[in-house]
Phi, psi and omega in degrees: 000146182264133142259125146072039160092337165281116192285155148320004186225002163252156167296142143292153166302139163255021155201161197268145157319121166267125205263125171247147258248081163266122164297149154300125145322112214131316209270205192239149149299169162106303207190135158224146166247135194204134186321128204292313223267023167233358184264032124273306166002250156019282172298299171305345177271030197218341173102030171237140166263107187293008130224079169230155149297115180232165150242098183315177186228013189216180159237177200219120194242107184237114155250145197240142181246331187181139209087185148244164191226131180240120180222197179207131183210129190052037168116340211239112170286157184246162163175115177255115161311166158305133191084011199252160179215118188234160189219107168266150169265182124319136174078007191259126146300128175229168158194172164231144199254356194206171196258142167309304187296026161244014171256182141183157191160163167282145191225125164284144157241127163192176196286178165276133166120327221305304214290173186261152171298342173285328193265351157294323180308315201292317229237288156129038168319335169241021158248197191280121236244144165317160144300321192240163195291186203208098170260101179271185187283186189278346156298313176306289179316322188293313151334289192298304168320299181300332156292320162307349175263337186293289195286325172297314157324305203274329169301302184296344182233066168321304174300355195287327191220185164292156168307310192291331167287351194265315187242026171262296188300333138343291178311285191309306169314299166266028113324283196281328195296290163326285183323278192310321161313292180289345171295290199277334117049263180070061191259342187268141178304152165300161190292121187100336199301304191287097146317169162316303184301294161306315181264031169243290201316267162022288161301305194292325191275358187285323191257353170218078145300309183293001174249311187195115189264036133328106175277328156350257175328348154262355193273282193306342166282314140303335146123025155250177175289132147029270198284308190290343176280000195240328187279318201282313189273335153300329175251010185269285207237022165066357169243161165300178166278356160276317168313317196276350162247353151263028152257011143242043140280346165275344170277324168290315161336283159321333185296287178294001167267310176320312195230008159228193195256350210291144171297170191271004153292322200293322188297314198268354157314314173339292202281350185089038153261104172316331195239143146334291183289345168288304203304326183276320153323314163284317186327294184303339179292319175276350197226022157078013175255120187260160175332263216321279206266010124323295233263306159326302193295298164324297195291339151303354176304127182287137175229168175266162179278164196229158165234155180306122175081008178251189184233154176302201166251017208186164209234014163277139217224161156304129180321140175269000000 
């Protein structure tokens, strides 16, 4: 029986694949745009199978025109209709669950960094991304299409400009394509929201959660107080700053009980628990659960059997 992209006769992994950001040879830096029902292609030309579990390093701006595309990014299956829209981020688990060449539709493919800082800001592009897809109404779709018809043209006519110009227009398109997404949505902070304070927190903790779940210590390392880092995160994300570092040491916790072999002692050294028994305390407080039968739980989760180079048959994925 397949758990999770693993036939019986393969191990877990013990750590999840890190997919990192290859251009096709051939392409612009930067960016690619690519037919949803060729990006296994694609994928197998880079040496990845794209229904297994990875986590990418980049992001992948998936729109569907016909069929459905069923995939799971972080525990939650998905299935994006025609007109549907999903933005996997970095760092996010993913796999597709159905075979890609029975869809169609376009996949942005690009890197961290692509986008200019006003518009990640704009986008909330480096904090955490909704899980499910986005069908928007057909005013909002007419909008969106059109621009995406806009960056697939300018993508098919490279030679038309300089390179460095070629791909400063790329940008500024899925600029306004991103921007005009999270906005109907509703993924992008309200106006004014993310402040400076919050989205420097935001960033340390994305880079050291696993080091020190303080908001001190995040405080004293960025030059604010306390009180303006727990006020900042409370008017971005509705929550305090401690909550917000431990939910995503509970997201990573959960990544890696999920998709590897590691014990839930080595996962909670991972995550930045000294002792074992800190790391199995927090886990049951936030999630009514200990490591152990979370891990249990997931893996009784029903899948369909899989073949090599194939997508499971069904789109259940372990609870999140």
């Amino acid at each position: 029986m397949k758990k999770n992209g693993q036939t019986a006769e393969e191990p877990p992994p013990r750590d999840i694949a890190a997919v990192p950001y290859r251009p096709t040879p051939g392409t612009p830096p930067g960016i690619e745009v690519v037919p949803l029902d060729r990006l296994a292609e694609r994928a197998h030309g880079h040496g990845i199978d794209p229904y297994r579990p990875s986590r990418p390093v980049f992001h992948l701006l998936i729109h569907v025109r016909a069929g459905v595309a069923r995939c799971s990014v972080d525990f939650a299956a998905d299935a994006i209709p025609p007109g549907g829209w999903l933005w996997v981020r970095p760092g996010q688990v993913m796999q597709f669950l159905s075979p890609l060449d029975r869809t169609e539709g376009t996949v942005v493919v690009f890197p961290a960094g692509f986008l200019s800082g006003t518009t990640a800001v704009l986008t909330a592009a480096a904090g955490p991304a909704p899980r499910r897809h986005v069908t928007p109404t057909a005013r909002h779709a007419g909008s969106l299409c059109r621009v995406l018809d806009a960056l697939e043209n300018e993508y098919a006519h490279l030679s038309d400009l300089p390179l460095t110009a070629h791909i400063e227009t790329m940008r500024h398109l899925l600029s306004a394509l991103l921007i005009r997404l999270a906005h109907v949505d509703g993924s992008a902070l309200p106006e004014g929201a993310a402040g400076e304070p919050f989205r420097r927190f935001r960033e340390a903790v994305e880079q050291d959660f696993a080091r020190t779940h303080r908001v001190e210590d995040y405080a004293a390392r960025l030059g604010y107080s306390t009180r303006t880092l727990t006020r900042a995160t409370r008017a971005a994300a509705g929550c305090g700053a401690k909550r917000l570092i431990d939910d995503r040491v509970l997201l990573e916790a959960k990544r890696l009980l999920v998709h590897t072999a590691l014990s839930p002692a080595a996962i909670g050294d991972r995550v930045g628990f000294t002792h074992p028994t800190a790391f199995s305390a927090f886990f049951r407080r936030r999630t009514g659960t200990t490591p152990t039968g979370f891990r249990a739980l997931a893996a009784g989760a029903p899948t369909a059997p899989h073949t090599a180079g194939g997508p499971p048959a069904d789109g259940r994925t372990a609870p999140g």
